[in-house]
N, C-alpha and C positions, 0 to 999 in steps of 0.2 A: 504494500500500500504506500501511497505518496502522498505526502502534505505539500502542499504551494501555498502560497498567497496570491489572491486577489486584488487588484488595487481598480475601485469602478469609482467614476466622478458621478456626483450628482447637480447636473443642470437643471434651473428651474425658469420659465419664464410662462406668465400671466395665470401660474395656476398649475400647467403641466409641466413634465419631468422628462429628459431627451433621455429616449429608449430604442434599442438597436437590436436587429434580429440577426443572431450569427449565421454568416453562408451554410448550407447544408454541408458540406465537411470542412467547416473549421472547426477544430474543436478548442480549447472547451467548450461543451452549451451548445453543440452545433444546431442550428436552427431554432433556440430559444430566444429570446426578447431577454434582455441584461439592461444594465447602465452603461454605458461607453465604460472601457477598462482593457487592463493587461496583467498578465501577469509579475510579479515583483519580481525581477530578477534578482540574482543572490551580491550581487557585488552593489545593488541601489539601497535606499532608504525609500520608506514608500512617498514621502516627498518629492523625490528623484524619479520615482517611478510615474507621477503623476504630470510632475512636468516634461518628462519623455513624450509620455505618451499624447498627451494634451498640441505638444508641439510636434509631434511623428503621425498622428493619426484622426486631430481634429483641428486643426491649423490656429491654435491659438497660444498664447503661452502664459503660461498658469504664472502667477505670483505667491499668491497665497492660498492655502487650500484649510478646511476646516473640518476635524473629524467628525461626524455621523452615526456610527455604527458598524459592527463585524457581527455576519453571521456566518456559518458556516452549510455548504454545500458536500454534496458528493456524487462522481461522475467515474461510473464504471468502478477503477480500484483506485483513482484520486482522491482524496479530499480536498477541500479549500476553503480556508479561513478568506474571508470575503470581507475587506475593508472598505468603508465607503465614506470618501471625502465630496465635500463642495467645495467646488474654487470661488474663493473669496474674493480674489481681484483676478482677474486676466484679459488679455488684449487680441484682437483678433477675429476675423466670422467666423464660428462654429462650421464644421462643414467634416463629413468624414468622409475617406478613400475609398472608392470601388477599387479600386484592388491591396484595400485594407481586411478584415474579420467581417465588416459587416453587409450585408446582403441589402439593410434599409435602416434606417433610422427615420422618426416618426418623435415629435411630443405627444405626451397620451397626459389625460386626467388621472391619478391615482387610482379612482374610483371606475375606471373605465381603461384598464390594459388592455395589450391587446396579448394574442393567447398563441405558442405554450409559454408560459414566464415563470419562476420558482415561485414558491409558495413562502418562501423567507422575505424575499423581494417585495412581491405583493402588499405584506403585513406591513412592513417598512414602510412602503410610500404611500398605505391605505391609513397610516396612523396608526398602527394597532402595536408597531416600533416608537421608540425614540426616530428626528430625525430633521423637525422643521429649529430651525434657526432664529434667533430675533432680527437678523439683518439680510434683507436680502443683497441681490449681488449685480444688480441689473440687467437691462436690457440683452438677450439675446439671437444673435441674425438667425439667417434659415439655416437649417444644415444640409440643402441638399449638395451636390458634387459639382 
C-alpha cells in the first residue's frame, strides 16, 4: 500500500467552487470531479506544491494560500491524505491545460456537483466540513483553455 499526498486548491467565485473532471486515464480519480491539484512531490512543501502547480497547470501564480482541511481518500492500493488550500492572493486568468489531468473544469454550486465526485469532497464544500473562510479572495476569470 502507498501513502501520497494531495495538495487540491480551493477556488471560489460568486458562490461556486472551480471543479475538474480527471481524463478517463489519468489517474488518480480518473474521470472523477476533484478541486484542481497534484500530487506533493517528496522534495516540495505543500506550499511549493501549490505554487507549482497553480503556475504549471492553471496559469496563475499563487502568493498566499490558506489551509482548509485534509481528508483522506483511497484508490485501488493508494491512499491519500488530501490537503486543501485556498489561495489567498494570486495573479493571473485561471485557465487549465488540455493537455494537462483534466478532461473539463466547470464552477459548480456546493449544493449542486456535478457526478462521480468523492463523498469527503462533497461534505467539504456542502458544509457538512470545516472550510469557508472570513475573507474572500476575489474576482475570478473563466477557466476555459
Amino acid at each position: 500500500m502507498s501513502e501520497k499526498v494531495m495538495i487540491w486548491l480551493l477556488f471560489e467565485n460568486d458562490g461556486a467552487v472551480l471543479v475538474c473532471r480527471h481524463k478517463p486515464d489519468e489517474t488518480p480519480f480518473a474521470g472523477y470531479w476533484t478541486l484542481p491539484g497534484d500530487v506533493m512531490r517528496i522534495d516540495e512543501s505543500a506550499s511549493e506544491t501549490v505554487k507549482r502547480f497553480g503556475r504549471n497547470e492553471l496559469n496563475v501564480e499563487i502568493s498566499a494560500e490558506e489551509f482548509v482541511d485534509t481528508f483522506y481518500l483511497q484508490e485501488g492500493s493508494d491512499s491519500f491524505a488530501v490537503t486543501v488550500f485556498k489561495p489567498a492572493s494570486f495573479t493571473g486568468n485561471l485557465r487549465y491545460r488540455e493537455s494537462g489531468p483534466y478532461a473539463e473544469a466547470s464552477w459548480a454550486v456546493p449544493t449542486e456537483l456535478p457526478s462521480p465526485i468523492h463523498a469527503a469532497l462533497a461534505e467539504m464544500l456542502a458544509g457538512k466540513r470545516h472550510w469557508r473562510s472570513s475573507e474572500e479572495t476575489g474576482p475570478v476569470s473563466d477557466t476555459s483553455a
